[in-house]
Every structure is written in C-alpha cells, then in structure tokens.
C-alpha positions in Angstrom: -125.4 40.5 185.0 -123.1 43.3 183.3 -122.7 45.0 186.3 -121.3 41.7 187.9 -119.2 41.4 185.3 -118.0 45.0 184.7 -116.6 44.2 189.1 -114.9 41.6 187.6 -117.2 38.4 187.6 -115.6 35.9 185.0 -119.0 33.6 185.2 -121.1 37.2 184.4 -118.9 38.4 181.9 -118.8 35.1 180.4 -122.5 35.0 180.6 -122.3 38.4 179.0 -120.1 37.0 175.8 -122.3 34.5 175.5 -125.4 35.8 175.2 -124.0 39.0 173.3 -120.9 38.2 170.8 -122.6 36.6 168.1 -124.9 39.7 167.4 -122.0 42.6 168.3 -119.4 40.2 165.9 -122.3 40.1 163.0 -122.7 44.0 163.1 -119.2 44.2 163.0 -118.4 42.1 160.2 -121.1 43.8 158.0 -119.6 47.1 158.7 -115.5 46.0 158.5 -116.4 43.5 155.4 -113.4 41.4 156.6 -113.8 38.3 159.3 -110.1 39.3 160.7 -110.5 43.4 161.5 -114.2 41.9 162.9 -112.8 39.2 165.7 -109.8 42.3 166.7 -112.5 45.2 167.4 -114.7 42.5 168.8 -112.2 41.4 171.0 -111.3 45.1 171.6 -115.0 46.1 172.6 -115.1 43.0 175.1 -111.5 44.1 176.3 -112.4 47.6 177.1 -115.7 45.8 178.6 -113.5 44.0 180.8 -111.0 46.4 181.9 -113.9 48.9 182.9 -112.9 51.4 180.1 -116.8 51.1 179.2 -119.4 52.1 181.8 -122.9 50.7 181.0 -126.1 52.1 182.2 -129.2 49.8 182.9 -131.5 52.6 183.6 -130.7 54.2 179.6 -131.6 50.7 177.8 -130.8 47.0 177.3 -127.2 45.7 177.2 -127.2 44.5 173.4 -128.5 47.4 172.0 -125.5 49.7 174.0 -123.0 47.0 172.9 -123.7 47.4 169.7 -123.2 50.5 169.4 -120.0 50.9 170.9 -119.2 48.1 168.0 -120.8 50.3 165.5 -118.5 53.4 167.0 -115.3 51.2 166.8 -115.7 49.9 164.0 -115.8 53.3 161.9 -113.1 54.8 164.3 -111.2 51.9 163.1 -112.0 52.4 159.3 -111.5 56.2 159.8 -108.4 55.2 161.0 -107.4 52.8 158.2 -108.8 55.5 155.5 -106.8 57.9 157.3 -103.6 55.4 157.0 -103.9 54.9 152.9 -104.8 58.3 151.9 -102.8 58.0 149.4 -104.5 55.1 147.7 -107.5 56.0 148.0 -106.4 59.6 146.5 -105.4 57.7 143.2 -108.6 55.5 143.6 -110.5 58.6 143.3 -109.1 59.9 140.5 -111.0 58.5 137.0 -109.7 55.7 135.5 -108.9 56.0 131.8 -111.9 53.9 131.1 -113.7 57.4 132.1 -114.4 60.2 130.0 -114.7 63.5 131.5 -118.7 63.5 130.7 -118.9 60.4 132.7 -116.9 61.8 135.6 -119.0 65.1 135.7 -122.4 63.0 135.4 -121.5 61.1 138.3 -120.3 64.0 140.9 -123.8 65.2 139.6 -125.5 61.9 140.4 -124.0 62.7 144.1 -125.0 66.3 145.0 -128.6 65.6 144.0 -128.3 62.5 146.0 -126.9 64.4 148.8 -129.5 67.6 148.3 -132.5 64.8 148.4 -130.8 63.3 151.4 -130.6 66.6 152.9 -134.7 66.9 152.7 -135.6 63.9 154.9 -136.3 63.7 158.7 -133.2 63.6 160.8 -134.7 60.1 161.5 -135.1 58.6 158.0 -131.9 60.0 157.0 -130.3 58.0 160.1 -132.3 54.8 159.5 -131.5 54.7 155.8 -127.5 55.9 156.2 -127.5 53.0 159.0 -129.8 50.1 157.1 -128.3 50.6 153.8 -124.2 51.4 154.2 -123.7 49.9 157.6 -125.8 46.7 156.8 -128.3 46.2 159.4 -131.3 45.0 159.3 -134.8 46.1 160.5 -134.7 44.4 163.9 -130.9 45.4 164.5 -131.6 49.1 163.5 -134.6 49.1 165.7 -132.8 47.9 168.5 -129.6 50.2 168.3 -132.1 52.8 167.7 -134.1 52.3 170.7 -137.6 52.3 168.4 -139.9 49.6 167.3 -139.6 47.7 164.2 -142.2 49.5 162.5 -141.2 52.7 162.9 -137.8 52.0 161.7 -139.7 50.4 158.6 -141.9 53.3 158.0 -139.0 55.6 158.3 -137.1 53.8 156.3 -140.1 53.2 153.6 -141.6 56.7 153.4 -137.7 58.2 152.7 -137.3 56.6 150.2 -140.8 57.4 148.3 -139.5 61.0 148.9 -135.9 60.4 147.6 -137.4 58.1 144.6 -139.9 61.1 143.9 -137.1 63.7 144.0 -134.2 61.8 142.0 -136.8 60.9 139.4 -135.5 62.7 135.8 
C-alpha cells in the first residue's frame, strides 16, 4: 500500500494516513508537548512522504514502526532547532534563580553526574528503552514497536535498569 502511494496513489496514500496519523500525531505530540508544532511536523513527515523525499523499505519492517520514527527524528531536529533558536533564554533559564543558594545549585549538578555515571553502566539497550520510555513518552507497546522487539523485552529492559540505577543512586 505505501509503495502505491509513495508512485503517487491518492486512494493508497490516503489509506496510508488513515491507518497511520493518529499513532505518528500521538508520538509527536508527547515529544513536542504542543498540539500546534505536532499537526506542522506531522503534516511535514506525510509531506515528505508524499513528495518521495522518504524511501520506505518493506523488507526492513512494518510501515508504522518506520513512520514513527522518522516522527520521532523530526520532531527533535525540530526542537534542536527551536533550542538552537532561543539560546539565549534558555542560557538565563539555566542560570539559578535567586530562590537558589549556591549549596542547592552544587547538590543538584551532583544529582546529574551520578545520574549520568549510573546511566553510563546500563546495556546500550536499557539505556535506549528508558531515555526513549521516560523523556520521549512512549509507552511499552510504542517503544517495542519503534524498537523492532517484543513487549517484554522492552519491559524487562526497561525494569531490570532501573533496579540497577535505583541500587546505584541509593545514598
């Protein structure tokens, strides 16, 4: 059906939206946070879609899995892009309020490099489930289906990284 629509089938390509838009617009709005910026990149991936800028593969996987991940790579291109375009703000966001004391400040750059250090001690695949799961918002079934891997072994992934980061940040 995508391939019919990638030569320029309206019926397949409509088929395609159909079937596909509500999941790739749901991963998109949990990773954007804003209804607006999600409906532009989603109309962006199907646009590119369209115009035959993306080139699918049947024999490397399903279609909704491989459209959403070209969401997922849009969408932080685009919020690169938008960090990239209020670097200043951000800059002064960064820098402690008044409200925080230098102790406070120090304890929590602390807080993040033994985060990052216990991060740094998982299994290239927990650390990719959990980054993915818990900061871009999808859940088990979405994860295991952009990941290619059965539920379960996104769950134990998931499940037994986090034992070893809870074991490791413990005081």
């Amino acid at each position: 059906m995508l391939t019919c629509a990638q030569r320029g089938d309206e019926q397949a390509f409509a088929q395609v939206y159909q079937h596909t838009s509500s999941a790739v617009f749901g991963a998109l709005l949990r990773i954007v946070n804003h209804r607006a910026e999600a409906e532009d990149l989603l109309q962006d991936v199907y646009m590119a879609l369209w115009q035959r800028r993306l080139v699918f593969d049947a024999q490397r996987g399903d279609v909704l899995p491989w459209l959403l991940t070209v969401a997922r790579h849009r969408a932080i291109s685009y919020l690169r892009k938008r960090q990239h375009a209020t670097l200043d703000d951000s800059l002064m966001s960064s820098l402690p309020s008044d409200a925080e004391s230098p102790p406070d400040v120090h304890e929590k750059k602390h807080d993040r490099q033994r985060l990052a250090l216990a991060m740094a001690t998982l299994s290239a695949q927990q650390r990719q489930a959990i980054t993915i799961a818990y900061f871009g918002g999808f859940t088990y079934s979405e994860l295991a289906q952009t990941l290619g891997v059965p539920e379960g072994t996104v769950k134990s992934w998931i499940r037994r990284g986090l034992a070893r980061l809870r074991a490791m940040l413990e005081y």
